[in-house]
LUMKOL-232232 format. One record per atom (N, C-alpha, C): residue number from 1; x, y, z. Coordinates in pm, 1 decimal. Atoms other than C-alpha are relative to their C-alpha. Layout:
REM LUMKOL-232232
+-----+----------+----------+----------+
!   k !        x !        y !        z !
+-----+----------+----------+----------+
! NUM !        X !        Y !        Z !
...
+-----+----------+----------+----------+
***
This chain:
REM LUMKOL-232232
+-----+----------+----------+----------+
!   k !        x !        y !        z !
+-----+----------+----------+----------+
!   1 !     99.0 !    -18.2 !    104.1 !
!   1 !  -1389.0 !    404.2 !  20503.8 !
!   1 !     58.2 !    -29.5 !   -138.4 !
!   2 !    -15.5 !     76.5 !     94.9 !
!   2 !  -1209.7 !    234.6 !  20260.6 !
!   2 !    -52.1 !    -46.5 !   -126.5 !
!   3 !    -58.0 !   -103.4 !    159.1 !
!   3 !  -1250.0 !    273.5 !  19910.8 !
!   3 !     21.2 !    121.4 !     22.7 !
!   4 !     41.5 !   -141.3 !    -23.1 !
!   4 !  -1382.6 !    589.4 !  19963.2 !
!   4 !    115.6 !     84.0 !     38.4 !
!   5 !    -59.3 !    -60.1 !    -47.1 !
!   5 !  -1165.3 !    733.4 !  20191.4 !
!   5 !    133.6 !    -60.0 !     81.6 !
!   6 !   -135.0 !     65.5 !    -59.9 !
!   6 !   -806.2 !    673.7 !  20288.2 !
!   6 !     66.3 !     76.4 !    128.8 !
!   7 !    -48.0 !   -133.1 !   -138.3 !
!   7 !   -669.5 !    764.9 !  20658.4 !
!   7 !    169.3 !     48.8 !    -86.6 !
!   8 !   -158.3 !    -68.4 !      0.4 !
!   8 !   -347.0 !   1021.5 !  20595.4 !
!   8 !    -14.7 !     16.5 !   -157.6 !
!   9 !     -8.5 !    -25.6 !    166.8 !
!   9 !   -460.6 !   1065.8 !  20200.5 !
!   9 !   -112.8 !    161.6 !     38.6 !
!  10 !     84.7 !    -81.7 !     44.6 !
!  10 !   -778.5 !   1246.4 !  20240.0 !
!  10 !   -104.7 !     28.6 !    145.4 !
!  11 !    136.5 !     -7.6 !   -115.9 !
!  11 !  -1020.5 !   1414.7 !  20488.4 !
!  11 !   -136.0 !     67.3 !    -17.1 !
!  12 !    154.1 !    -11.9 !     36.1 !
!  12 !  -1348.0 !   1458.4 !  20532.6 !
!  12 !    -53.1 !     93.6 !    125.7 !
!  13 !     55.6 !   -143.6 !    -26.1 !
!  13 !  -1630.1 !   1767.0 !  20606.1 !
!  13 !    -78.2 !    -80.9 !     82.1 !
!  14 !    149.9 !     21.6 !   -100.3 !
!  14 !  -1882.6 !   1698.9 !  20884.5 !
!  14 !    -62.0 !    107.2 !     52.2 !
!  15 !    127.4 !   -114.4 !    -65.2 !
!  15 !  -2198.0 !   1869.5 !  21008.5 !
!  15 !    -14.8 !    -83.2 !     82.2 !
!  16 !     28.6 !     58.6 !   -121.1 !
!  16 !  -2277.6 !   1823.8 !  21331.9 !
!  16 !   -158.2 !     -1.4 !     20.6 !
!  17 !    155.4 !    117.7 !    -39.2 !
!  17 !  -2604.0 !   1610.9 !  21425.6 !
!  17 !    -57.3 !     85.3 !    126.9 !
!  18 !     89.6 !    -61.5 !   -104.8 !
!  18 !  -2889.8 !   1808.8 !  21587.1 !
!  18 !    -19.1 !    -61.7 !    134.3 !
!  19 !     41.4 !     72.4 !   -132.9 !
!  19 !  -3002.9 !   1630.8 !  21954.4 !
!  19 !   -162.2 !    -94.7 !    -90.5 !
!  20 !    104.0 !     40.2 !     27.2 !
!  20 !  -3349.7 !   1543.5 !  21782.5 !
!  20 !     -3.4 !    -43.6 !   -151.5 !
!  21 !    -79.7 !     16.6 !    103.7 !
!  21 !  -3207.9 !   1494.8 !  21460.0 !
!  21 !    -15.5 !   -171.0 !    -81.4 !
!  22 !    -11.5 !    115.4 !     45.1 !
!  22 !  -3226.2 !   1159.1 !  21240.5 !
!  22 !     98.9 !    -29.1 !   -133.9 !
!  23 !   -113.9 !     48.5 !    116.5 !
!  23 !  -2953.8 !   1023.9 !  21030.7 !
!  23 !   -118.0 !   -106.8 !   -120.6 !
!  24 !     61.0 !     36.2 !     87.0 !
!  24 !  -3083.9 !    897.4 !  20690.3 !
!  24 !     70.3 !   -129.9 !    -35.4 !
!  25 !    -78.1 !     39.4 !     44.4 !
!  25 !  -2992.2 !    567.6 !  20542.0 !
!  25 !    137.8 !     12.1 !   -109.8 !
!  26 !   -133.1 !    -32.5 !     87.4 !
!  26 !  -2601.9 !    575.6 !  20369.7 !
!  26 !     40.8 !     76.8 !     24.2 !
!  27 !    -46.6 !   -129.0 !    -78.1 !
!  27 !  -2543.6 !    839.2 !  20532.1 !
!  27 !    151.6 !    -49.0 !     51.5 !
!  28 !   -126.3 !     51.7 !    -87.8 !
!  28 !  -2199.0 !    816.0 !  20682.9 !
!  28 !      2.0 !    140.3 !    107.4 !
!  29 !     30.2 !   -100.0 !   -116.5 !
!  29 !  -2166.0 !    929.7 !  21040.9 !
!  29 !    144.3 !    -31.1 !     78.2 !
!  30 !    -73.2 !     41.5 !   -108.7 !
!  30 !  -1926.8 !   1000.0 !  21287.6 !
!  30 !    -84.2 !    -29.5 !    123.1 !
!  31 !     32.6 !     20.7 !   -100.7 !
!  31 !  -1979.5 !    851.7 !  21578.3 !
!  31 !    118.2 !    -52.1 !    156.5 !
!  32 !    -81.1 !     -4.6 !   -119.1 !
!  32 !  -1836.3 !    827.1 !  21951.8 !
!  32 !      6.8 !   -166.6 !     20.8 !
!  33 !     -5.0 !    177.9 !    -54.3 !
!  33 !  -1720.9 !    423.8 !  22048.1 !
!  33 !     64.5 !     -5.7 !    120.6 !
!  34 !    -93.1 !    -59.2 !   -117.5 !
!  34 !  -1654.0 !    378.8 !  22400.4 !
!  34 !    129.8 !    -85.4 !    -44.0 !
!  35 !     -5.1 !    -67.8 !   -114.9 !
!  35 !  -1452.2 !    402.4 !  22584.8 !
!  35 !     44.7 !    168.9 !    -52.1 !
!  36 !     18.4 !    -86.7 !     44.6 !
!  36 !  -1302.0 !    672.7 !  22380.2 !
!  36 !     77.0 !     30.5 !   -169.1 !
!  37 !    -11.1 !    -19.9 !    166.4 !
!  37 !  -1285.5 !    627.6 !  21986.4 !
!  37 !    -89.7 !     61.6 !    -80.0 !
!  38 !    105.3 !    -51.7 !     73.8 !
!  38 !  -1423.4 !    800.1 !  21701.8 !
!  38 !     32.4 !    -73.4 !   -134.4 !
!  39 !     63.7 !     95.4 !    143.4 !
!  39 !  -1598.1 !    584.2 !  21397.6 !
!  39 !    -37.2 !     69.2 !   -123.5 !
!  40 !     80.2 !    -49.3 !    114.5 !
!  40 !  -1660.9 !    712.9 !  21088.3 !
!  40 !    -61.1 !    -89.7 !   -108.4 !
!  41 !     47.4 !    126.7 !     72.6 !
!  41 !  -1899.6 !    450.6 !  20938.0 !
!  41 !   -121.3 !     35.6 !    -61.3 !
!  42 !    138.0 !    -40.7 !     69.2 !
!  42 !  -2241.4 !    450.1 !  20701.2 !
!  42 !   -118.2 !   -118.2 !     82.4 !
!  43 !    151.5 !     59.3 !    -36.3 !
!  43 !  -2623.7 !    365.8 !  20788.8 !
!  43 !      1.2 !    -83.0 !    -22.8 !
!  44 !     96.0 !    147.3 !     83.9 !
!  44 !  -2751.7 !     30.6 !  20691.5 !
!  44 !   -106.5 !     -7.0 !     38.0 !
!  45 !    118.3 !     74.4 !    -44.9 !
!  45 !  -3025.3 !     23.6 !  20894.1 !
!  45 !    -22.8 !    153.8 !    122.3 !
!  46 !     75.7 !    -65.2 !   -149.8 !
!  46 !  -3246.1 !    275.8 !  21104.6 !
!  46 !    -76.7 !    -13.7 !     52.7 !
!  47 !    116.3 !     80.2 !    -85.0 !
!  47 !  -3459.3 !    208.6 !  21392.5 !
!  47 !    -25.7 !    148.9 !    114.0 !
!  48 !     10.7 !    -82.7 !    -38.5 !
!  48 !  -3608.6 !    435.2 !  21596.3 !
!  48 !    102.7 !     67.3 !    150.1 !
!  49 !    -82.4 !    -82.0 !   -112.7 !
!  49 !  -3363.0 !    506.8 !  21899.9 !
!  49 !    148.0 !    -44.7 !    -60.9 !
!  50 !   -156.9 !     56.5 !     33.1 !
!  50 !  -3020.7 !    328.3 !  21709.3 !
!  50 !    -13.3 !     11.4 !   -134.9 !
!  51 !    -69.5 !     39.8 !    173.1 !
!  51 !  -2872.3 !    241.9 !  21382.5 !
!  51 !     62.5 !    -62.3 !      4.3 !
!  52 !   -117.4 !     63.0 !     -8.4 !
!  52 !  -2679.0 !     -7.2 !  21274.5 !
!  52 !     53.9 !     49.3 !   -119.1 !
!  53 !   -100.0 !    -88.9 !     76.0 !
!  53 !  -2369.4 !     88.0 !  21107.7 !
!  53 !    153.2 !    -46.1 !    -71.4 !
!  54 !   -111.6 !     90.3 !     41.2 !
!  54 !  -2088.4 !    -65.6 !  20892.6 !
!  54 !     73.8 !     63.3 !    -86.8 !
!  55 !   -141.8 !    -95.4 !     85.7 !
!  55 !  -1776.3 !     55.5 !  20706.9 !
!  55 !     21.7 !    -57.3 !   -117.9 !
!  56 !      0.6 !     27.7 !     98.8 !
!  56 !  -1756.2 !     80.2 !  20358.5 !
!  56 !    145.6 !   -165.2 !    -49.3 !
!  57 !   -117.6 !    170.8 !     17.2 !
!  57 !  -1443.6 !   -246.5 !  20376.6 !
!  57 !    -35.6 !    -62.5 !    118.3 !
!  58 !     33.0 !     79.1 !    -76.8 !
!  58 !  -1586.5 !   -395.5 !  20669.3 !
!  58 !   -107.0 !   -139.5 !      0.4 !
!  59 !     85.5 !    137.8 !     34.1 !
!  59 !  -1767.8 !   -753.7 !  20693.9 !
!  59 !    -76.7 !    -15.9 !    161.4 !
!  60 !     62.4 !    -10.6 !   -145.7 !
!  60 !  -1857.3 !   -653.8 !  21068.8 !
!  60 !   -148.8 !     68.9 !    -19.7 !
!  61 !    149.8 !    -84.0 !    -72.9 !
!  61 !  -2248.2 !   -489.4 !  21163.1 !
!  61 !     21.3 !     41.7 !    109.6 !
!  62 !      6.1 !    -49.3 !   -164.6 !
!  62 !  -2217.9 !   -261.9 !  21434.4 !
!  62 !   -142.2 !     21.1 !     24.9 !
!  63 !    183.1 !      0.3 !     27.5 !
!  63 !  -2595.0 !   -322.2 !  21542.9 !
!  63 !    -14.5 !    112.9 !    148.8 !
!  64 !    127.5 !    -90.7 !   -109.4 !
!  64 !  -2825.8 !    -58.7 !  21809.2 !
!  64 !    102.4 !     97.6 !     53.4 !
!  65 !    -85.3 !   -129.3 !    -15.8 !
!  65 !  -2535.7 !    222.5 !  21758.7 !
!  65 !   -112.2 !    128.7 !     89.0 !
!  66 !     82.3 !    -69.8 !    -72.1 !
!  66 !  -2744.7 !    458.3 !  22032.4 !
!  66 !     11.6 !    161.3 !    -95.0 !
!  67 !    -10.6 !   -121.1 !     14.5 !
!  67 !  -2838.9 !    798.6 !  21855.0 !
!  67 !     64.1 !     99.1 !     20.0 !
!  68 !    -94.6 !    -89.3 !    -98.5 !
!  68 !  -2707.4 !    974.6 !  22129.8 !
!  68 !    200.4 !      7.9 !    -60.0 !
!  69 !   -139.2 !     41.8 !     96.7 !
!  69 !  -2344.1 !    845.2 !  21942.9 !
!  69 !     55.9 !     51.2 !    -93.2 !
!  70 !     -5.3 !    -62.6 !     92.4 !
!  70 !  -2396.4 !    996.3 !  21653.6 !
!  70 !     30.0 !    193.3 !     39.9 !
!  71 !     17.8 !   -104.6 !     39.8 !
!  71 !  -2197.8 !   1308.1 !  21604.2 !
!  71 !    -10.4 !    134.2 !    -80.1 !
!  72 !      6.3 !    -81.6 !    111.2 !
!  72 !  -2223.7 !   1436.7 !  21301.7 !
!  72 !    -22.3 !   -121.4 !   -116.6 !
!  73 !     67.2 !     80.1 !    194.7 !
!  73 !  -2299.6 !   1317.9 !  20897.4 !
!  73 !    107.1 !     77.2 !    -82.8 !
!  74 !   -112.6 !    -80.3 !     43.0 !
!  74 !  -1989.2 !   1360.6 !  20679.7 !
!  74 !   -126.6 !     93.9 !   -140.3 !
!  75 !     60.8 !    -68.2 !    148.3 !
!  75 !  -2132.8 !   1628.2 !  20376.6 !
!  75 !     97.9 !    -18.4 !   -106.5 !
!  76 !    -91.6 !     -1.5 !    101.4 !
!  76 !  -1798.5 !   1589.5 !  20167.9 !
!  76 !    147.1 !    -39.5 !     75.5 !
!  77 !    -94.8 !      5.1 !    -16.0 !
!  77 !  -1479.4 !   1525.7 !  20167.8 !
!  77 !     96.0 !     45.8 !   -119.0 !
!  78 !    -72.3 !    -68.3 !     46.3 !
!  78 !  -1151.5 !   1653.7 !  20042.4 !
!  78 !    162.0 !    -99.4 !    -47.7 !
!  79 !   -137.4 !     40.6 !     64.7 !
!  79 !   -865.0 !   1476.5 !  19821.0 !
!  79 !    105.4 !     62.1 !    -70.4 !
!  80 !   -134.3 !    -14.8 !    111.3 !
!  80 !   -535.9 !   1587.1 !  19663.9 !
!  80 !    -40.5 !    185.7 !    -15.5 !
!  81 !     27.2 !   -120.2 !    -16.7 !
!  81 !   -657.0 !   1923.6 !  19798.2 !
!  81 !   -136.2 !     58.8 !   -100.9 !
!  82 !    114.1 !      3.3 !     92.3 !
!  82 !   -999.6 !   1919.7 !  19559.3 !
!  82 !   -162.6 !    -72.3 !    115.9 !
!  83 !    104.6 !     -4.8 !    -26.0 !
!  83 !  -1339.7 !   1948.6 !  19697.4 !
!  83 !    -95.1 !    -97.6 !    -52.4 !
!  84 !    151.0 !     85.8 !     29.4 !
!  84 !  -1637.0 !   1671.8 !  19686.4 !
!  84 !   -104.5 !    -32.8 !     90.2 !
!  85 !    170.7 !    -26.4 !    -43.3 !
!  85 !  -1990.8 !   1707.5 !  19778.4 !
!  85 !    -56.4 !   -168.5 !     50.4 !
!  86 !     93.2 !    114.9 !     28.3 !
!  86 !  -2144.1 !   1378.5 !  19903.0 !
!  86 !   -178.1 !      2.8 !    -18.1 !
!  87 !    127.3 !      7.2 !     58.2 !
!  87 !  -2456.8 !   1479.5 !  19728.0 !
!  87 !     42.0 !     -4.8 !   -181.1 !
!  88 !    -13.8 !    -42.4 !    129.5 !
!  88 !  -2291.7 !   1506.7 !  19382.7 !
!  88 !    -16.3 !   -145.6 !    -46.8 !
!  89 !     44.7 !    105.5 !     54.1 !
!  89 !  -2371.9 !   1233.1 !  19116.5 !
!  89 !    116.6 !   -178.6 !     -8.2 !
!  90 !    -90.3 !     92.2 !    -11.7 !
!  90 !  -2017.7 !   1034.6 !  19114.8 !
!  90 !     -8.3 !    -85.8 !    130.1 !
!  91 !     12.2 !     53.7 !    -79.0 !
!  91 !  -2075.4 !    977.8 !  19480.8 !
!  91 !   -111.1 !    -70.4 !     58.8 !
!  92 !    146.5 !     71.0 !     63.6 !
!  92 !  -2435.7 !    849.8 !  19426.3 !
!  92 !     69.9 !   -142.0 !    -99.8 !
!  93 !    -58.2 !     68.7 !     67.3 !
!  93 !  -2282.0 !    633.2 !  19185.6 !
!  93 !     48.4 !   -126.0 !     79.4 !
!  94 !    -86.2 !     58.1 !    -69.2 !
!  94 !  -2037.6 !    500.9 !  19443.1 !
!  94 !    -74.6 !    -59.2 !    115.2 !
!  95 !    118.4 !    107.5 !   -125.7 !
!  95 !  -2330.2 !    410.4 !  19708.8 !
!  95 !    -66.4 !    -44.6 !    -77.0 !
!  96 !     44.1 !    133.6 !     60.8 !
!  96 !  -2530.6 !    240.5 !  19447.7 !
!  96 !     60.0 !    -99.2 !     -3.9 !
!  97 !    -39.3 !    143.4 !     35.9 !
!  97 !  -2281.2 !      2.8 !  19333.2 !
!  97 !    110.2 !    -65.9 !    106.0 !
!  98 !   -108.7 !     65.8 !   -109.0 !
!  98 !  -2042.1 !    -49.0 !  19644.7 !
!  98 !    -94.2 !    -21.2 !    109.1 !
!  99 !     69.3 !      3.4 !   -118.1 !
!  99 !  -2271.6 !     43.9 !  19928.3 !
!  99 !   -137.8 !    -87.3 !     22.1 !
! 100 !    154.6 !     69.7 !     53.0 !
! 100 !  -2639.2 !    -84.7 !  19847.2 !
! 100 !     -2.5 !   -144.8 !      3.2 !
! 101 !     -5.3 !    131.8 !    -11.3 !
! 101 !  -2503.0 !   -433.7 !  19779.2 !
! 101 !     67.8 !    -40.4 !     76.7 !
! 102 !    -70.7 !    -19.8 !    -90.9 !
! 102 !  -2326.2 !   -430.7 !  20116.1 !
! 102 !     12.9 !   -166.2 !     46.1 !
! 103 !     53.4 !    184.7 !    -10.5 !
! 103 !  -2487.9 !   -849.6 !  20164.2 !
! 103 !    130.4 !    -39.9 !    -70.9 !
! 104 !    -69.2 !     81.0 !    108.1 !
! 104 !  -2311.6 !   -975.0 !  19850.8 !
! 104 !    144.2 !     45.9 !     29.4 !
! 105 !   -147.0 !     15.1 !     -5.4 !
! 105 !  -1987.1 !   -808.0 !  19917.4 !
! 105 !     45.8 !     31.4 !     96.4 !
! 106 !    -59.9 !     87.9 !    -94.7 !
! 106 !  -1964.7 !   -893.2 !  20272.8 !
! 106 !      4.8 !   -155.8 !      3.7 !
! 107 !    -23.5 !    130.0 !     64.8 !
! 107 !  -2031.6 !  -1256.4 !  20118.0 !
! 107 !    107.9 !    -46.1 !    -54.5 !
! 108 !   -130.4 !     18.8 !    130.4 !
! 108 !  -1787.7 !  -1233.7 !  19884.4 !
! 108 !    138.5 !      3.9 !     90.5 !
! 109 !   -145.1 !      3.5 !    -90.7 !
! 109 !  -1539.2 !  -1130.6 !  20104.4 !
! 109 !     79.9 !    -78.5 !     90.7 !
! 110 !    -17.4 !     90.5 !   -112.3 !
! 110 !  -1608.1 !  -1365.2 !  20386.6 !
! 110 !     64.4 !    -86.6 !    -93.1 !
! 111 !    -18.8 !     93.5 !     79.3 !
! 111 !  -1561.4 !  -1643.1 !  20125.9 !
! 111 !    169.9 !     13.1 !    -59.7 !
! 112 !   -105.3 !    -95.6 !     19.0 !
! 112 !  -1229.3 !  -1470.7 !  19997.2 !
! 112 !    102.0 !     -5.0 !    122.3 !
! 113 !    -51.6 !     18.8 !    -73.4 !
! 113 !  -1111.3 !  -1493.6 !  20319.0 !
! 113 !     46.8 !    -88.2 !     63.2 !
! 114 !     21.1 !    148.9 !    -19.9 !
! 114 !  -1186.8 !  -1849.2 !  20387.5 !
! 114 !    109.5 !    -44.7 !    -43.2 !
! 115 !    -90.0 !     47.5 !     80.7 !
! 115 !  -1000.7 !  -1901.4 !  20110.9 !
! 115 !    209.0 !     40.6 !     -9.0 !
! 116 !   -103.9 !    -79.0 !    -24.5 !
! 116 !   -708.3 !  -1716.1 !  20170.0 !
! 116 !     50.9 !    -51.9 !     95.5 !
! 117 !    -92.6 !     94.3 !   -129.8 !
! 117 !   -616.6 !  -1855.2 !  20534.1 !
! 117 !     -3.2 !   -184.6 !    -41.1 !
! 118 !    -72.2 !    176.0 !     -7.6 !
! 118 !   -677.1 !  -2253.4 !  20406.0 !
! 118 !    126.0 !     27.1 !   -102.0 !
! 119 !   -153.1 !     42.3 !     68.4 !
! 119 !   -422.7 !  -2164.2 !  20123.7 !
! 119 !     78.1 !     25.5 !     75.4 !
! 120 !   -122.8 !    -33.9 !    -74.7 !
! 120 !   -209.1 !  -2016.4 !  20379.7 !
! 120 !     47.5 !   -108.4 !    144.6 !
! 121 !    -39.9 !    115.7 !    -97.8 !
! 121 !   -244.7 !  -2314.9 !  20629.4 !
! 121 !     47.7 !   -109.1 !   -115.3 !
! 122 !    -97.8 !    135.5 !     84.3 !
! 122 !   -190.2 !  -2569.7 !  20318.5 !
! 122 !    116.9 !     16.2 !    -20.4 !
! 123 !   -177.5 !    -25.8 !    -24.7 !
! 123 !    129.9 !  -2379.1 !  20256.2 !
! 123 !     71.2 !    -55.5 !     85.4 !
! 124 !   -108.4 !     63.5 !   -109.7 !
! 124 !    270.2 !  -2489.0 !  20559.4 !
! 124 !     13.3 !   -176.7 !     48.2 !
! 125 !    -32.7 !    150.2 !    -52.7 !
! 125 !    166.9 !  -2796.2 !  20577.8 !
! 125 !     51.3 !   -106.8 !   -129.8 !
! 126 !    -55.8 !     75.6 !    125.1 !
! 126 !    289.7 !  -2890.3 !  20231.3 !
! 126 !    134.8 !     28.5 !      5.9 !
+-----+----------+----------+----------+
***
């Protein structure tokens, strides 16, 4: 979860997800991946039995994430031993302008990337 959240810096609060329960968009959820990993990624998209679901540095769509998957919705998380709400206004902030335009800067990135492996193949071949 990248900006946001760094593994081995900072961790994060979850509530656990009713059975009948619906995750909201931006939401960030844990969820179960088989065979047996756990995801902690945000909404993009809800549909009535799935979600698809992508990580704040990711350029992947995990598409028709099954409900059933979902087990919990982080409420906050915790840095440098200091408490934050993901309802408070900084983190509002931080899904408007990172999350929201999720298109443009998996665009950007792809492109970025492009660019990055031909300079690193011209290197070698120069």
């Amino acid at each position: 979860m990248l900006p946001l959240l760094k593994q081995g810096r900072d961790a994060f609060i979850v509530r656990a997800v009713g059975e009948y329960e619906t995750c909201k968009k931006w939401d960030v959820v844990l969820y179960k991946r088989p065979p047996e990993s756990y995801v902690l990624h945000r909404v993009v998209r809800v549909y009535d039995n799935s979600y698809d679901i992508l990580g704040d540095n990711c350029i992947g769509i995990e598409r028709n994430i099954p409900k059933g998957a979902v087990i919990g919705v982080m409420t906050g998380f915790i840095r440098n031993g200091k408490k934050y709400e993901a309802d408070n206004r900084l983190y509002k902030l931080y899904v408007l302008f990172w999350c929201k335009p999720y298109r443009i800067r998996i665009l950007l990135k792809k492109i970025w990337l492009n660019f990055y492996y031909l300079k690193k193949v011209l290197g070698r071949l120069i």
